[in-house]
Structures are given as C-alpha cells and as structure tokens.
C-alpha atoms as one frame of an Amber mdcrd trajectory, in Angstrom:
protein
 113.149  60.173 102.624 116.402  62.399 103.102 117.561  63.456 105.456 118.885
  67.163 105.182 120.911  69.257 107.574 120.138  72.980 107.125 122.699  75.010
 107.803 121.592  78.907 109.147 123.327  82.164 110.220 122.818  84.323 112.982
 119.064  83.654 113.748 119.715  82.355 117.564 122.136  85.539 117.964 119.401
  88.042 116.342 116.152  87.252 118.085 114.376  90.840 116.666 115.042  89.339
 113.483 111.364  88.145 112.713 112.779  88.686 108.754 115.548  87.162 109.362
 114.131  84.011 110.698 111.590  83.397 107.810 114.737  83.535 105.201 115.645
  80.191 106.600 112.054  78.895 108.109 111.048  78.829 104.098 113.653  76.176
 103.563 112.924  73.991 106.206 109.665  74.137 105.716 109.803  73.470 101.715
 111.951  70.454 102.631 109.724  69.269 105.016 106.754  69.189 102.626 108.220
  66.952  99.901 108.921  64.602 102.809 112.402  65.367 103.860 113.451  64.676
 107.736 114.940  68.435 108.259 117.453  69.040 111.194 118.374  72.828 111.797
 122.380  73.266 112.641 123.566  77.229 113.691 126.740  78.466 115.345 125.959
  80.755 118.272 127.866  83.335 119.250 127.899  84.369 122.928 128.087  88.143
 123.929 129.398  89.392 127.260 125.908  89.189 128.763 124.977  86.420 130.081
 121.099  87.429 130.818 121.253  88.615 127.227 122.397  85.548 125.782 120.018
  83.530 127.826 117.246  85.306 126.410 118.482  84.738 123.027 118.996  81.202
 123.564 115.297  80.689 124.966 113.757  82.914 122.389 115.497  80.460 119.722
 114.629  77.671 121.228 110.848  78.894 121.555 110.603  79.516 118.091 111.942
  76.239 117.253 109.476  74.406 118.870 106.456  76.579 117.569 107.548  75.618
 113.835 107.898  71.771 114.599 111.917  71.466 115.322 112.178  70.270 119.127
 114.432  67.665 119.059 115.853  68.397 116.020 118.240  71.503 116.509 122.214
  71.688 117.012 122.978  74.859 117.894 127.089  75.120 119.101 129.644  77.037
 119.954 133.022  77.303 118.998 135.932  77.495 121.897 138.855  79.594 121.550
 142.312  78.376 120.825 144.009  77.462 117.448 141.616  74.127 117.692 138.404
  75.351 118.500 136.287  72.733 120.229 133.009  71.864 119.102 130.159  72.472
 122.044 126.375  71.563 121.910 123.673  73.982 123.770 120.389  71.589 124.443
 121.629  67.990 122.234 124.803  66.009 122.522 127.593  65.103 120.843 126.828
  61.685 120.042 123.596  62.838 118.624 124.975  65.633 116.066 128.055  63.597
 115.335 125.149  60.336 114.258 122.851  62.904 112.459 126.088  64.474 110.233
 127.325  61.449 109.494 123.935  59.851 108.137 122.540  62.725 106.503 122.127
  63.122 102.468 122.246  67.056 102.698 123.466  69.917 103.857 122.249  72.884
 102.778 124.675  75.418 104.106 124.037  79.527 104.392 126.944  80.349 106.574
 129.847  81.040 103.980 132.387  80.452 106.748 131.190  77.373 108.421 134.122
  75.396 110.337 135.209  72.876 107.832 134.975  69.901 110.177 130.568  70.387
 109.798 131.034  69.809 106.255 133.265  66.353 106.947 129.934  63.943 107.801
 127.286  64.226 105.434 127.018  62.519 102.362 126.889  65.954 100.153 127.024
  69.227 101.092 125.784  72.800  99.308 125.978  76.287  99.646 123.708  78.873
  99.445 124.564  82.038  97.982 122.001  84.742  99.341 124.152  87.468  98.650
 125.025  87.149  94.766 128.313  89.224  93.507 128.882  89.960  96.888 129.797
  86.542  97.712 131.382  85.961  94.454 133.735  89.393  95.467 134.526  88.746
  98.559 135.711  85.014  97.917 137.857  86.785  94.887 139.550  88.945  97.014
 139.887  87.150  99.632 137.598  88.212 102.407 135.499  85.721 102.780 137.544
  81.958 102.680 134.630  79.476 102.218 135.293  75.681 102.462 135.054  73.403
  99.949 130.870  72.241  99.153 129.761  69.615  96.638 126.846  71.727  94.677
 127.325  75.976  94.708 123.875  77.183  94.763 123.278  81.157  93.865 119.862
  83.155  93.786 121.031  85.479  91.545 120.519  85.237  88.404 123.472  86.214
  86.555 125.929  84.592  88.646 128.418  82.751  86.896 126.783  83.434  83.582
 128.434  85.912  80.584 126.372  88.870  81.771 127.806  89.032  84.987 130.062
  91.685  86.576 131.823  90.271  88.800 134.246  86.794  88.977 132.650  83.501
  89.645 135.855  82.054  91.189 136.402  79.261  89.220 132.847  77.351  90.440
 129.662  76.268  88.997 126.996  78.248  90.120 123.099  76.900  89.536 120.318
  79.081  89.758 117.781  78.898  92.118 114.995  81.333  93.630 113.941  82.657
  97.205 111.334  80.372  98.483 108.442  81.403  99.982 106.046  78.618 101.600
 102.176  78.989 100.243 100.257  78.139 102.614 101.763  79.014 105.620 101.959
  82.620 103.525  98.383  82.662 102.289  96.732  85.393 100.284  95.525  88.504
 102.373  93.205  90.726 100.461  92.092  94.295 102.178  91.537  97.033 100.066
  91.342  99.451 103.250  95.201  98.761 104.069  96.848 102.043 103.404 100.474
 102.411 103.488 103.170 100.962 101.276 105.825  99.146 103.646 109.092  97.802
 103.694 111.146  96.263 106.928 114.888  96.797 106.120 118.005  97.275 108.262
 119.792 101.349 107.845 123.022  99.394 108.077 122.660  96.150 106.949 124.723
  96.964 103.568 128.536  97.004 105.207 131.574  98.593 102.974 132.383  96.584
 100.042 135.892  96.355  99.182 136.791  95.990  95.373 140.429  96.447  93.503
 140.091  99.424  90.825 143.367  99.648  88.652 145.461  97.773  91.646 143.861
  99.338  94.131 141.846  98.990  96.809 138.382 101.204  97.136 135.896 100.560
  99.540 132.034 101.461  99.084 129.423 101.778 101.193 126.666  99.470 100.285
 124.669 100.006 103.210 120.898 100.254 102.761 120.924 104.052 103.914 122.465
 105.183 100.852 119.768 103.425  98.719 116.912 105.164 101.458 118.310 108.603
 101.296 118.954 108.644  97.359 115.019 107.845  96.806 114.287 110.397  99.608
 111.790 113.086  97.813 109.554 109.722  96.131 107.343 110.633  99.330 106.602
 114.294  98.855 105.669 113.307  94.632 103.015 110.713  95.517  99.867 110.709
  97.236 100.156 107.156  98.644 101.677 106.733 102.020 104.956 105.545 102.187
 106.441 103.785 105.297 109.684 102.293 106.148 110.220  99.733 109.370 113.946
 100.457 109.851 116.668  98.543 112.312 118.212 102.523 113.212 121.472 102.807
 115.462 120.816 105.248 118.563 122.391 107.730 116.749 120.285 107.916 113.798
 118.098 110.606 114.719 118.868 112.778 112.098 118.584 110.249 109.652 114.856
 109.839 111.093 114.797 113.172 110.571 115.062 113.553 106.964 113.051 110.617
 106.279 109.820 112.197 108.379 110.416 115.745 107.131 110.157 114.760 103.196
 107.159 112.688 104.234 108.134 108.805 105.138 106.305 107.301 108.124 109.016
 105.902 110.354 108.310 102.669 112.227 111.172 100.680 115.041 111.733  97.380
 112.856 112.206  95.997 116.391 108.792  96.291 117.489 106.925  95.673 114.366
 108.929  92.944 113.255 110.700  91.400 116.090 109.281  88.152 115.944 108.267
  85.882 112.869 104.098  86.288 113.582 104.776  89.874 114.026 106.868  90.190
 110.613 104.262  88.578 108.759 101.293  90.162 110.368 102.873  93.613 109.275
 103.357  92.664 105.707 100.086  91.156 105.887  98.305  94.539 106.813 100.513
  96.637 104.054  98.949  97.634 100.829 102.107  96.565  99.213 106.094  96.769
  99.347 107.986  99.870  98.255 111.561  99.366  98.527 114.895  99.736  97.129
 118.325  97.965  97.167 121.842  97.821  98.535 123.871  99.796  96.283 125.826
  96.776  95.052 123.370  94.573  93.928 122.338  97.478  91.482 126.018  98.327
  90.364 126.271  94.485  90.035 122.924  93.667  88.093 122.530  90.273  89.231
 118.407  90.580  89.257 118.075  89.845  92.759 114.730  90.452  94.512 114.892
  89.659  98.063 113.266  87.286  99.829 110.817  89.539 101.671 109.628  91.066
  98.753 108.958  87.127  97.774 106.197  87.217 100.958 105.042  90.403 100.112
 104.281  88.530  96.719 102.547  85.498  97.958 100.167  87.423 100.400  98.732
  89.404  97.410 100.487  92.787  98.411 102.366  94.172  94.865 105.400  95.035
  94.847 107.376  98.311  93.511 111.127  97.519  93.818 114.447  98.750  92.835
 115.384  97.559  89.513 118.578  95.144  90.138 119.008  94.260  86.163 117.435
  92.456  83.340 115.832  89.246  84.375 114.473  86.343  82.067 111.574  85.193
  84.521 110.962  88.572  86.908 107.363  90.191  85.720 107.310  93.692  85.439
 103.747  95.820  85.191 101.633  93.521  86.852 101.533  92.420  90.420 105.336
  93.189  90.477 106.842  96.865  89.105 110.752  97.267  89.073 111.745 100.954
  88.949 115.087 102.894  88.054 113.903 106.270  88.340 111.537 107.973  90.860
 108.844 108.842  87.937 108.850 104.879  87.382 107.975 104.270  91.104 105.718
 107.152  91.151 103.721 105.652  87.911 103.701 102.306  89.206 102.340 103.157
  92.478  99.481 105.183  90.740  98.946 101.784  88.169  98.577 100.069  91.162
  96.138 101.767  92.991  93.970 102.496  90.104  93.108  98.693  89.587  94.114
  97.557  93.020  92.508  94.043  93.606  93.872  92.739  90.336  97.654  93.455
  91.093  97.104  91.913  94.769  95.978  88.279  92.388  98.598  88.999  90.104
 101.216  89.347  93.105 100.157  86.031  93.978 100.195  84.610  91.161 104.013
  85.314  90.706 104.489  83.661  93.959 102.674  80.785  93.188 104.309  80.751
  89.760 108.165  81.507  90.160 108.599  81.277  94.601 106.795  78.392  95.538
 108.707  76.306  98.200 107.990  72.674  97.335 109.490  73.915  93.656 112.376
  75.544  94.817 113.446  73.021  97.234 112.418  70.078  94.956 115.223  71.521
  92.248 117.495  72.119  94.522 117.270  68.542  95.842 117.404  67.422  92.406
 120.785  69.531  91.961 122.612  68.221  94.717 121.277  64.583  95.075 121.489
  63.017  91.794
C-alpha cells in the first residue's frame, strides 16, 4: 500500500469554495480506493481576522473529518523572515516530518510549494490544472516552481507539437480530471429546468505574454468569456443560469446578465459547501458554460473538472470549445460549441431526446473520468 501525500491549494483559506474542494476531494478519494493510505498537506494563509480565520480553520477541519481525513491532515503556516519557519495547526512536527519522510508520493497542486516539502518523500509530482497557463508563466518567469520527479498536465496538448505555448524544457504526461463514481452517482429528473454553471466573474487574472519583445497583458478572467456569450439567453427557449462568485461592485455586471435573460444565483450560497455544490449540479438539467479566454487562445482541450461531475451525474454538457481533442465526445451526452448557433443547436438536440444524453453523459464519465483510472495511471507514472 502507498502511502501518498496530496498536496492542495487554498481550500482551508476558501471555505465557500464547495467547487473548489471537490477538485482535490476526487484525488484523495481515487487514491484511497485502489488502497492507498492518503494524507492531505495545505499551506494556510492567515488574514488579519482572527474570528475569520478561525472559522476557516474549523470549517476545514469539519470537512476533513466528514470525508474520512481526521488524523491525517498537515495544514501549516509559513513565518516571515528570509527563513520562513515551518508551523503545524492541529498535528506536530514530529508527525509531518515521519509521514514526509516515509511516504512514496506526493502529488503536488500548489506550483509554488516551499522546496523543503518536496525534500522527504520518496518521489514527488506536480499537477498541472491550469495547462499553457502554467507552462507561460514558468517561461516567463512568474511562477518559479521547484524541482518534481514526474510533471503531470490535464491538458491535452501540453508538451506535444500542437501546442501553443513552451513546455519549458519538461516532460509533460497526460492525465484527466477525476471524478469519483459513486460518491457522484447518476441523478436522472426530467422536471429539472435550468441549465447551470458555478464559476468565479474573476477567477481568470491578467495573463502576461511577450509579443515581439514586449510585454502585453490580457485579461483572462471568466467575465470576458460571460459577457461575449451574453445574447445565447434571449435566442433559446431553455433557461439559462449562472452561480457566479461577483465582487460588491458588480452590480452592473448583474445587470446585463438579468436584462438579456440569465438567471443570476450568489455562488456563495448555492455552492458554499461541498453537499451544497453537488446538490446544485445534481438538480440542473445540464451545464452551459464557457471558458477563460486563454485556454481557448491556447487550445489545449481542457474541460474542467466541474463539467467532469456534471458528466457523471447524467446532466449533459454544452461547453466552450477549447480545441481539437482525440478522446473528448462531441454530439452526445457532451456538445462543445464555438459559436452561439452551435450552443443554441445543441441545447435544442438535447432537449429533444433528453434521457438519452443524461446516459450518454454518464457514460463519458464512466468511460474517460473515472477516479480509480485516473489515479491508477498516474500512480503507475510516478511509481515505477
């Protein structure tokens, strides 16, 4: 039995994230089921509120527990100074320090992870859930990631010929967002009406890239994808709605989303905890959705890995087209659009033979997302 480390970002400090969490939770829970003794390792980041952060903490901690992790979660901080000391919340030294050292894996997700977490374990792997992004910002030197054993990428094109973008001199190995069957089994209710997505307004940042020896920045938030597809509500008969992260100031944003027809949900309260995620994608008729601009410039076939649940609970999926894939289906279960006719169309296919794209959904879950095969190749990758 191995024993691997999984190394997350930013779920303790975002406890609204119900999305969030579940990007992780399918790991750990994949690794679990082919036998693996999992241990959960995340920096936390403490704000200037203290009540705030304690709620985090015991949110975290909560959640932890509920999925079978008590005991078995090193969450730390990092202390100021030029060497930053290491500090445990809830375990010990001696015990994170004996776990590192003895552990086969770790599967890291925080591109920036203090090198000394990598110094223990016997091998060590990131995860690249941002591909060309993380591949661009390595290459120009905003993002400095340590040095791993195995570089694991979910997009497709990464590292290949057909890419855009620079794979820094590493070896990149394909792998796919999990998703974790039967703890996401099939929900079939022809009465659910609306089309969802849960997404974040400004979870896309600037991107900078070097055009002709300069510098350009782009805004690859999520907003810009919303807003371009803005009138796909008023040509379609099937509601449309969007759970969205907004800023305070967003109202105008809401706005213009409500007054071409979009239903406007807080991502906060539908969302906000990993039950509450899945019970809203559960009670969706499928996924609409779109993505960052980047990933489309880049064509590096990503889907995300919410569409992936959306998938496995037998809701279809209309997505943004992110470029040519060899596995992703297309027409069945699963419609990638470029244009707002295409997601029109596809919406229409959809609901004219309804029950039969819900079992096709799930079948590409089953067939191309399944955790136990996901985690059993990357194990495979990184082990032998």
């Amino acid at each position: 039995m191995a024993t691997v480390i999984l190394s997350s970002f930013d779920v303790a400090n975002f406890p609204d994230g119900g999305g969030h969490f579940w990007v992780y939770m399918q790991y750990a829970e994949g690794l679990r089921r082919l036998g693996c003794d999992v241990y959960w390792l995340e920096q936390f980041r403490p704000g200037k509120d203290p009540d705030r952060n304690a709620r985090a903490l015991a949110t975290f901690f909560d959640r932890m527990e509920r999925f079978g992790l008590e005991g078995r979660v090193f969450l730390y901080t990092l202390g100021g100074g030029a060497h930053e000391s290491i500090e445990y919340i809830g375990a010990n030294q001696a015990s994170a320090d004996a776990v590192l050292r003895r552990a086969d894996l770790l599967l890291n997700f925080h591109y920036a992870i203090d090198p000394r977490m990598l110094a223990g374990p016997h091998r060590t792997a990131l995860v690249d859930i941002d591909p060309g992004l993380t591949q661009l910002w390595i290459s120009t030197g905003q993002l400095r990631v340590p040095r791993h054993d195995v570089y694991l990428t979910i997009g497709e094109t990464v590292g290949t010929p057909a890419a855009r973008f620079p794979d820094c001199g590493l070896r990149w190995v394909p792998i796919r967002p999990p998703v974790c069957l039967d703890l996401w089994p099939y929900v079939h209710d022809a009465h659910c009406e609306a089309f969802t997505t849960v997404a974040g307004w400004w979870s896309g940042k600037w991107v900078k890239v070097i055009q002709d020896g300069t510098e350009v920045c782009h805004d690859n938030n999520k907003r810009v994808s919303f807003l371009e597809h803005v009138a796909l509500a008023e040509r379609t008969n099937q509601p449309l709605e969007l759970a969205l992260l907004l800023a305070d100031g967003d109202v105008e944003d809401r706005c213009i989303l409500e007054r071409h027809g979009w239903r406007v949900r807080d991502a906060r309260e539908v969302a906000c905890s990993p039950e509450r995620y899945q019970a809203y994608i559960q009670g969706s008729r499928g996924e609409w959705s779109c993505a960052k601009p980047f990933f489309v410039k880049l064509q590096n076939a990503w889907i995300s890995d919410r569409t992936v649940c959306y998938l496995a609970s037998g809701k279809p999926a209309v997505v943004q087209h992110t470029g040519p894939s060899a596995y992703l289906p297309n027409g069945e279960g699963m419609f990638r659009f470029t244009t707002l006719e295409q997601a029109v169309a596809a919406l229409d296919a959809i609901n004219a033979d309804y029950e039969r794209h819900c079992r096709a959904a799930r079948d590409i879950a089953a067939a191309y997302f399944d955790a136990e095969r996901v985690v059993a190749r990357i194990l495979n990758e990184t082990l032998t």
